[in-house]
Phi, psi and omega in degrees: 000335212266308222265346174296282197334312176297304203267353179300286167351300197265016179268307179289005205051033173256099178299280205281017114317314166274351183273311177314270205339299173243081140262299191299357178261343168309313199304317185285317176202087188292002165249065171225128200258359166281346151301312176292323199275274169006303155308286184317326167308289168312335176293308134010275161350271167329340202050036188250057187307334159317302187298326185296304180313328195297310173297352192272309190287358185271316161315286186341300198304320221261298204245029217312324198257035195275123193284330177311309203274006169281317189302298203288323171259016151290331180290310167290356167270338174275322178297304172307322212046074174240057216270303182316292172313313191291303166316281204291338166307296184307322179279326175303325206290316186310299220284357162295299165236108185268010189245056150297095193251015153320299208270351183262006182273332183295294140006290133328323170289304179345293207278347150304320201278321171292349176106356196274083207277289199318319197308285180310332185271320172308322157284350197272311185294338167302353233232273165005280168005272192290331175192128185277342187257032151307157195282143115094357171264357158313318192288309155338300194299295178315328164297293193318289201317321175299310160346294234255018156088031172230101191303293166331289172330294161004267178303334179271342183294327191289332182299309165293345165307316180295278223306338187271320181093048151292338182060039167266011234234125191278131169353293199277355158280305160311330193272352181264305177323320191231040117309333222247000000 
């Protein structure tokens, strides 16, 4: 329940709320390996990607094929730029669970940072698809769409980012935006 409750908590952006949380359910129960991996979300949050992996891998060990915690340290592995380790995370993560749309906006991030713009847009709207409350893909999605020389398209992916409050969206992304 503490540990339902904690992520209920880190949905909401209350880090430190959800981190009390769950340090007293390590104390009640040090092997639920859905406790580690949380804390690596926040950690995530933070940008404190060392910590997230250490803790991420802590899920693994307790929980090794759990296709979320593969997803998670591909993601910190993307974060990190280690993109080979993160390709291989992502992909098991599919193939464990293909209807995960976690992986596939990572899977999407993945194909930004490499340059696959088409790759990308493609994945991203699967992602989009498959569940609208992923973190952070309207902003990604929006990148794609910019890449792939469709502005519009873009500016309306970023206007809804700001609207969820992602904060990802740079000075020089706004200023392109309220040209039009």
């Amino acid at each position: 329940y503490k540990v339902n409750h904690a992520t209920v908590q880190y949905y909401l952006k209350n880090y430190d709320a959800a981190r009390s949380e769950l340090t007293k359910a390590i104390e009640q129960k040090p092997n639920e390996p859905n406790i580690y991996n949380t804390l690596a979300l926040i950690e995530i949050e933070h940008t404190n990607y060392t910590e997230a992996l250490q803790l991420v891998e802590k899920s693994l060990a307790l929980s090794p094929r759990q296709p979320y915690f593969l997803n998670n340290r591909g993601f910190i592995y993307l974060s990190m730029n280690d993109l080979a380790k993160a390709e291989q995370d992502i992909n098991d993560s599919i193939g464990l669970d293909p209807y995960n749309a976690w992986a596939y906006r990572n899977k999407g991030i993945l194909y930004l940072i490499r340059k696959d713009y088409k790759s990308a847009e493609r994945l991203l709207k699967q992602s989009l698809d498959m569940d609208p409350f992923v973190d952070k893909i309207y902003f990604y999605l929006g990148m794609a769409y910019l890449q792939n020389g469709n502005q519009g398209l873009a500016c309306v992916s970023f206007k809804k980012s700001e609207a969820l409050g992602d904060r990802m969206l740079t000075t020089d992304l706004i200023k392109l935006c309220n040209k039009k």
